[in-house]
C-alpha positions in Angstrom: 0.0 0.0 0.0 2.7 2.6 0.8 4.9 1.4 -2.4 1.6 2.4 -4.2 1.1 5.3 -2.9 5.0 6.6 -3.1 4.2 5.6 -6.8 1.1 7.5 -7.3 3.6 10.4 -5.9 6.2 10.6 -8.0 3.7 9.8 -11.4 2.0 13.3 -9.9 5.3 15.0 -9.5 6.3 13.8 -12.8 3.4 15.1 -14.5 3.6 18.7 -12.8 6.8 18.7 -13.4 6.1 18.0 -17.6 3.5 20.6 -17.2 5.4 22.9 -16.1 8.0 22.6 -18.5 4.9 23.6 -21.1 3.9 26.9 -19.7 5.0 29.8 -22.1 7.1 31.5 -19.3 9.7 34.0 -19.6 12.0 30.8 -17.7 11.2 28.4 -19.7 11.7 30.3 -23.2 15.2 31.1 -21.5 16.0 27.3 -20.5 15.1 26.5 -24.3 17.3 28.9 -25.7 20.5 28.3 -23.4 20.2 24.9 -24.3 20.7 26.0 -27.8 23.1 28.4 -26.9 24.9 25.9 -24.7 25.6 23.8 -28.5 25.5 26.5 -30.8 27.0 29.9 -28.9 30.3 29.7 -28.9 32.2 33.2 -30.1 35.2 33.1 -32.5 36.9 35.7 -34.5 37.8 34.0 -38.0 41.0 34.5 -40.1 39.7 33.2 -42.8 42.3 31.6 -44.0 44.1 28.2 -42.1 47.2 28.3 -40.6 50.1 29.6 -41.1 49.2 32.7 -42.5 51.6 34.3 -44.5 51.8 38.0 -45.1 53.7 40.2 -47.9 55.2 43.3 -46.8 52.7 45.7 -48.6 50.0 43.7 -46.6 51.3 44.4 -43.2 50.7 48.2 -44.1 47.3 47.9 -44.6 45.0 49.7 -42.2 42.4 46.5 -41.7 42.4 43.0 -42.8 44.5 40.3 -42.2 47.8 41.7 -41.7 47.0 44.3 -38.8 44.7 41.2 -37.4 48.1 39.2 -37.6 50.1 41.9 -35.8 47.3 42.2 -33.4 46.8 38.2 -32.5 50.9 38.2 -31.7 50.8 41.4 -29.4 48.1 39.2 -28.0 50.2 36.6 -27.7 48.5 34.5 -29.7 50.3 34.2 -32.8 54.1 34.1 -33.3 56.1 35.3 -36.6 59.3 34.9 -38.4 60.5 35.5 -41.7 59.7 33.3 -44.7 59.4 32.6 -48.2 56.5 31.8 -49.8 56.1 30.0 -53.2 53.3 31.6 -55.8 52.4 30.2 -59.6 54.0 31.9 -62.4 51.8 33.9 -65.1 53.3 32.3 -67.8 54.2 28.6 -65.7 56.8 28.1 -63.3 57.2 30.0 -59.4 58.1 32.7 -57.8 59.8 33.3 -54.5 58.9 36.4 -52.1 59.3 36.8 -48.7 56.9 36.9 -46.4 55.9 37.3 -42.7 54.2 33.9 -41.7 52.3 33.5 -38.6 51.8 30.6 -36.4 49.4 29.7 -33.8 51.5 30.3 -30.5 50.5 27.5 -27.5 49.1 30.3 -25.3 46.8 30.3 -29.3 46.3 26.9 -29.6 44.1 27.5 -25.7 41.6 29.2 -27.7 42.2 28.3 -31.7 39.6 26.4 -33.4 39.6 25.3 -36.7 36.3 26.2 -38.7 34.7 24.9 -41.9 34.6 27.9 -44.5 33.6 28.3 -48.2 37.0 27.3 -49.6 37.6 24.5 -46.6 38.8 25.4 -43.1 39.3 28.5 -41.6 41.8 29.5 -38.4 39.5 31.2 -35.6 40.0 32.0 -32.2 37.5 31.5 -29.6 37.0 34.3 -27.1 33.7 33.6 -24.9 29.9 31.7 -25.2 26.9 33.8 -25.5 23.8 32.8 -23.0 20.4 34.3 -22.2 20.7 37.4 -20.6 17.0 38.3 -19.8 13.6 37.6 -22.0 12.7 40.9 -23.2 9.4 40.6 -25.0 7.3 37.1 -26.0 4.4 36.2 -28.7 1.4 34.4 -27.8 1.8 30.5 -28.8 0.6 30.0 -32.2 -0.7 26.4 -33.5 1.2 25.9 -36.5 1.4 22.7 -38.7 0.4 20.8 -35.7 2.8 22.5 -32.8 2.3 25.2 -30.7 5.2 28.1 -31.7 6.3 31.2 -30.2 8.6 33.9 -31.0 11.1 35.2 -27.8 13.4 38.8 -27.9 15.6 38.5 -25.5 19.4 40.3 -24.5 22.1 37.8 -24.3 25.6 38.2 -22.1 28.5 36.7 -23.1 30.4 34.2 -20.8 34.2 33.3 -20.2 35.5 36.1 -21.9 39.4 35.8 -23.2 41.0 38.3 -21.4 42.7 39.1 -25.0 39.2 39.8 -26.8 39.0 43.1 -24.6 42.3 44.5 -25.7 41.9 47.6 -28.0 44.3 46.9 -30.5 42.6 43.4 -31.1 39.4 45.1 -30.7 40.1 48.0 -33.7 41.0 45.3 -35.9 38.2 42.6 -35.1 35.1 44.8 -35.5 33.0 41.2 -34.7 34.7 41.1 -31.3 33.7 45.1 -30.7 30.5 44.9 -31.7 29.4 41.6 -29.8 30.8 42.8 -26.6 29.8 45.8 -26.6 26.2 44.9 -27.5 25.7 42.2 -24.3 22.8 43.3 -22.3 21.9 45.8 -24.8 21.0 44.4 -28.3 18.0 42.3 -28.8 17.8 39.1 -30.3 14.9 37.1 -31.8 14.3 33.4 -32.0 11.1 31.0 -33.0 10.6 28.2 -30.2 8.6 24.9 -30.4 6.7 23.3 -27.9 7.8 19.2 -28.0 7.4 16.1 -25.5 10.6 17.5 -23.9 9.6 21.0 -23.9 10.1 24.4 -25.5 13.0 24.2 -27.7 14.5 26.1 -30.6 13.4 24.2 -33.7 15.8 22.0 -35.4 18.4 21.8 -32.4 20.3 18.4 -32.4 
């Protein structure tokens, strides 16, 4: 009789539990979304280009792009150069020689370097923090659509575990991404849709 009635128990608490986990609250929406966030959030400032990078003399002059990124990433730390040649096609066949600048991922780098698929294959990035929920600023009403119950959430995200080299200025002047996500945590509103499954509200299409 009591094993019965401990099970009749925890089936209720179950249940509240699943029910609760259904409500279109301003927690809930966040849960969903730091769950995505938690697979899908991770910041990283791309290169571009994989590794080692090499640079020509009339690139490191440039103003933005990859060379003053380069000469930024190694004041960071992050990178390490020495002098080089690099080997180009010919115009009419053959090679050329030039020298070069070429840039390495340094082992205080490799902490934070990731290598990322791009158009023309992988791309060198470095990693500098996670984004998460940083408070539910506005919610629709749950639509029925094709069969589930939808929603769209605004909410302001903060960024987590920030690289203490993502706030320096002269890696922030060259890596307008990096500025512009830090500066915008708490501030700049983000939308997602979110779908209501057995498991909960989730962001549609998460793995």
């Amino acid at each position: 009789m009591r094993n019965a009635f401990r099970a009749c128990l925890l089936a209720c608490l179950f249940l509240t539990a699943c029910k609760s986990s259904d409500k279109p609250s301003n927690e809930n929406f966040a849960k969903a979304i730091d769950a995505y966030l938690a697979k899908h959030g991770k910041l990283c400032a791309s290169i571009g280009r994989p590794f080692p990078v090499d640079i020509s003399a009339s690139t490191l002059k440039d103003q933005s792009g990859t060379g003053p990124q380069m000469a930024a990433l190694e004041q960071a730390g992050l990178v390490y150069s020495s002098d080089a040649t690099a080997v180009s096609p010919g115009i009419l066949g053959g090679a050329t020689q030039h020298p070069v600048k070429r840039y390495e991922v340094s082992d205080q780098g490799k902490t934070y370097f990731q290598e990322l698929p791009g158009v023309f294959g992988k791309t060198g990035s470095f990693c500098y923090g996670e984004k998460a929920v940083d408070a539910v600023v506005t919610s629709s009403a749950p639509q029925t659509t094709a069969g589930s119950k939808q929603a769209e959430v605004t909410y302001t995200y903060k960024v987590l575990n920030i690289a203490p080299w993502a706030e320096r200025p002269e890696i922030q002047r060259v890596f307008g991404d990096i500025r512009t996500t830090l500066a915008g945590a708490s501030k700049v509103n983000e939308t997602t849709g979110l779908q209501l499954t057995d498991q909960g509200w989730v962001v549609p299409g998460q793995p």
